[in-house]
C-alpha positions in Angstrom: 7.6 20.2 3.1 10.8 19.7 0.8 11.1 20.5 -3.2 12.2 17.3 -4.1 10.2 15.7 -7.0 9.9 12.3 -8.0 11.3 12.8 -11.5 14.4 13.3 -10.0 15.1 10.3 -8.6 12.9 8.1 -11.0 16.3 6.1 -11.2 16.8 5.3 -7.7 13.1 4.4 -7.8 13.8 1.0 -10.0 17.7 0.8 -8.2 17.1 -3.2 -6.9 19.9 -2.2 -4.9 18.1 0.9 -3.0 15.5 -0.3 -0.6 11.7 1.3 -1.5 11.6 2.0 2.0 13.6 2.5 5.0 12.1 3.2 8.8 15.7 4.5 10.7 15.0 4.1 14.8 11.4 5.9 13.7 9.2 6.8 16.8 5.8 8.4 16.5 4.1 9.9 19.9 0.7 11.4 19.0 0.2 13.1 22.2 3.0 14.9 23.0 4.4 14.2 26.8 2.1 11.3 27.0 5.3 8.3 26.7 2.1 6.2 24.4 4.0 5.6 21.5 2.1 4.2 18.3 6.0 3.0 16.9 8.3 2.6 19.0 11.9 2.9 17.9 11.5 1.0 14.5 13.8 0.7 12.2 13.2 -1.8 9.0 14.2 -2.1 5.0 11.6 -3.3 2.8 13.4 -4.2 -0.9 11.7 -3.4 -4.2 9.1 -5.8 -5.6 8.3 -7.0 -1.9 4.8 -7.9 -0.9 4.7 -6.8 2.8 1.6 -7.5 4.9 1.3 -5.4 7.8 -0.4 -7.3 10.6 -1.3 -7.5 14.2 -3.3 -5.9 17.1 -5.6 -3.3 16.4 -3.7 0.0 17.6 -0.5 -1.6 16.9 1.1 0.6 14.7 0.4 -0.6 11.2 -1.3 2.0 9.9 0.8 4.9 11.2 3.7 2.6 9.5 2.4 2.7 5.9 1.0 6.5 6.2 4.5 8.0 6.7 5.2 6.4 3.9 3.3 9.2 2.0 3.8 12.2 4.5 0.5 11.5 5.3 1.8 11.4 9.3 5.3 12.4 10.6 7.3 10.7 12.5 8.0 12.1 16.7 11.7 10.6 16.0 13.7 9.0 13.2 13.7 9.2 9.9 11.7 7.6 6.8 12.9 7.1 3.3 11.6 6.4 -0.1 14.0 5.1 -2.5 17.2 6.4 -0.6 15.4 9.8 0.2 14.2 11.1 3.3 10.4 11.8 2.9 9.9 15.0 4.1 12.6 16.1 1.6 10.0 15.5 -1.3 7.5 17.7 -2.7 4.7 15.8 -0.8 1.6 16.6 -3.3 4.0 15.5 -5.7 5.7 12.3 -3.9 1.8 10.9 -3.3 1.0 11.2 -7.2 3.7 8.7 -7.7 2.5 6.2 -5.1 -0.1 4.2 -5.4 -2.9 4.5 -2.7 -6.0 1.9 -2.3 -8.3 2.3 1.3 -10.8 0.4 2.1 -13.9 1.5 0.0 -11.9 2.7 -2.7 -13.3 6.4 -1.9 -14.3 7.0 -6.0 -14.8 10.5 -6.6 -19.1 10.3 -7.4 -19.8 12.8 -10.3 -16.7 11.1 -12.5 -17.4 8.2 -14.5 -14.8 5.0 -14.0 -12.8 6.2 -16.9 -12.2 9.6 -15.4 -11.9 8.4 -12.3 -9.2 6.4 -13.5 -7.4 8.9 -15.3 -7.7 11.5 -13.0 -4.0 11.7 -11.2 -2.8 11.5 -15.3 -4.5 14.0 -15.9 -3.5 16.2 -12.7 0.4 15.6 -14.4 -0.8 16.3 -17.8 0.1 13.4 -19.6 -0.4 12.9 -23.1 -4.3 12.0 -24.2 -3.7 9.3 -26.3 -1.6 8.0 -23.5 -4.3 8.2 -20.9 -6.9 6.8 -23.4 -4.9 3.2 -23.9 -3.8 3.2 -19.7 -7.4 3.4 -19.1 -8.2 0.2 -21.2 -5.3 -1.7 -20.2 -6.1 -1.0 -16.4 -9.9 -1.7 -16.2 -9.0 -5.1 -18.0 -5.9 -5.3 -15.7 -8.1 -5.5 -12.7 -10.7 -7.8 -14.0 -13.6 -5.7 -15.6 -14.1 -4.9 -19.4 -14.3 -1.5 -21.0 -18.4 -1.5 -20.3 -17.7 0.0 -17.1 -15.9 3.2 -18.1 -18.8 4.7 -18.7 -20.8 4.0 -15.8 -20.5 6.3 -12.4 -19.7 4.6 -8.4 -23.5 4.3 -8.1 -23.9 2.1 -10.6 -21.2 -0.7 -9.5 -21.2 -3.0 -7.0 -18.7 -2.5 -3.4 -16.4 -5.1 -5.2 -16.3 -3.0 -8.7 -15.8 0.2 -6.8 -13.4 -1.7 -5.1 -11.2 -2.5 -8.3 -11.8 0.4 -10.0 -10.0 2.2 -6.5 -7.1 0.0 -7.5 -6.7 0.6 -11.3 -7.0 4.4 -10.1 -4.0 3.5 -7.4 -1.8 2.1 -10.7 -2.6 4.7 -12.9 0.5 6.9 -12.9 2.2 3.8 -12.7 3.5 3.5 -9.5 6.9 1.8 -8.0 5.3 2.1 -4.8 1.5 0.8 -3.7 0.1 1.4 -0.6 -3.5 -0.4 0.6 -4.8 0.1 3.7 -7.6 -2.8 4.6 -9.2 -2.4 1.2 -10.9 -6.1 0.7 -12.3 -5.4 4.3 -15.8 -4.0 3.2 -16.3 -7.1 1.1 -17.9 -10.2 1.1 -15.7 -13.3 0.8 -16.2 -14.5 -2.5 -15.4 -11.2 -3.6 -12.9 -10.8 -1.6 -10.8 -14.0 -2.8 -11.6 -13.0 -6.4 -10.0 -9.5 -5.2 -6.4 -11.2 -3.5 -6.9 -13.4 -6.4 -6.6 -10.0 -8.6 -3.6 -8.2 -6.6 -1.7 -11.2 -6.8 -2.0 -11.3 -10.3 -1.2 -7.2 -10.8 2.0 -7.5 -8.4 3.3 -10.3 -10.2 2.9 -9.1 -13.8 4.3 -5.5 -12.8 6.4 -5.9 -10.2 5.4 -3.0 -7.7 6.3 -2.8 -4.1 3.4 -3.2 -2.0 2.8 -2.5 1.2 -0.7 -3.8 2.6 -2.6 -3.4 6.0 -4.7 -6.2 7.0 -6.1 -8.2 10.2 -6.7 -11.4 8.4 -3.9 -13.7 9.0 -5.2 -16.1 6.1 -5.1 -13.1 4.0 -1.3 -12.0 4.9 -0.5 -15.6 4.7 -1.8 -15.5 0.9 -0.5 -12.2 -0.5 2.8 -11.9 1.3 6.2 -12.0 0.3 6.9 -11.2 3.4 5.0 -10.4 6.7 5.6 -7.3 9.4 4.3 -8.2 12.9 3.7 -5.1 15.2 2.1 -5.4 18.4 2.0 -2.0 20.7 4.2 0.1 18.3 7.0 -2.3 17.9 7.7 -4.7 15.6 7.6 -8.5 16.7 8.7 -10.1 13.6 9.8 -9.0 9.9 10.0 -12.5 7.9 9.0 -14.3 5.4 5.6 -16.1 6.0 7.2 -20.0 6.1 9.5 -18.6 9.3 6.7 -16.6 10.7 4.8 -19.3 11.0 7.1 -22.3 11.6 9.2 -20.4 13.8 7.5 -17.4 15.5 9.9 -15.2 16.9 8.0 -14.2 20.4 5.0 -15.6 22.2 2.9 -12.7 20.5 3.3 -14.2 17.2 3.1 -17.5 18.4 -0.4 -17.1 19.5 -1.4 -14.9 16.5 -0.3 -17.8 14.2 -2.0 -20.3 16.4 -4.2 -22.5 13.9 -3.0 -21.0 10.7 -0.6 -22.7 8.0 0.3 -22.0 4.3 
């Protein structure tokens, strides 16, 4: 693990020029000797303020792609950067305060209220308390619930609250950079439109990068700026969603577009 911080290069962070991520020929072998790669040689920008939607087979790669993002998995091979700066140059506990994380279930810490749950990475960087007070408001009402529920505890909300509380506790520190691994997939669909509904709403009034594993087509379709097809560790397309679907580039993508349209 490296010593850089994210402080320091809080400018290159919001540089439109400087990609907020870069995969160089990355590789990732799990089992070492085996030749199963889960990537296989990618290499990929994505630009600040893109919506990316990872999609494709299950065991494709998509969630090894967005986890070395955070350190959270280390590339076999090749390198990965966050604004200009190779990853595992950073100050890791550090790096993952400053971007955003949302999982499926939103994974709420039980004995914290909402507010505290909310506040909790401020509070890990000690930022000021009247600070932390007005993020807290302007978040719960950023993701669609009033300040009636900082007071209340997981238990007490429903999978879809839980859900959006995760994400207001992902946007806390402010992010450039959020990451969201499946996490409409424990929900039903009504909440779940209300909860793409939501993102899209967030992304556009703040302008964070996101990048956001999913295996609903319709839902990549929706959200995305642009769309990352992996299929066995490689990437079969990287486009926006009009060319992936009017003009898939492989057979692959061809039949995992089949029947969908914007």
């Amino acid at each position: 693990m490296g010593t850089l911080t994210f402080e320091e290069i809080k400018a290159d962070a919001i540089d439109p020029s400087i990609p907020a991520i870069e995969y160089d020929h990355v590789s990732k072998e799990y089992e070492k000797g085996s030749g199963v790669l889960a990537l296989d040689d990618l290499t990929l920008s994505i630009q600040q303020g893109e919506f990316v939607m990872l999609v494709g087979s299950s065991g494709g790669g998509k969630t090894t792609m967005m986890k070395m993002v955070n350190g959270l998995i280390e590339p076999t091979s090749g390198v990965v950067k966050v604004a200009g700066h190779n990853v595992q140059d950073f100050d890791l506990i550090n790096l993952r305060r400053h971007i955003g994380y949302s999982i499926q279930g939103s994974v709420l810490f039980p004995h914290m209220s909402v507010a505290n749950n909310i506040a909790y990475v401020m509070k890990l960087e000690k930022a000021d308390k009247a600070f932390i007070k007005e993020r807290v408001h302007t978040l719960i009402e950023m993701v669609g619930l009033d300040d009636s529920y900082l007071k209340k505890f997981p238990h007490e909300l429903s999978g879809g609250q839980q859900q959006r509380v995760g994400i207001a506790r992902a946007l806390a520190n402010q992010p450039r950079l959020l990451l969201m691994d499946e996490p409409f997939g424990a929900v039903d669909t009504i909440t779940r439109t209300s909860l793409q509904d939501e993102i899209l709403h967030i992304y556009r009034e703040t302008g964070v990068t996101i990048v956001f594993v999913t295996h609903d087509v319709g839902e990549a379709l929706k959200l995305g700026t642009k769309l990352c097809v992996l299929d066995k560790g490689k990437v079969e397309q990287f486009d926006s969603p009009e060319a992936v679907v009017n003009n898939p580039a492989t057979p692959y993508v061809e039949r995992l577009m089949a029947g969908h349209r914007l």
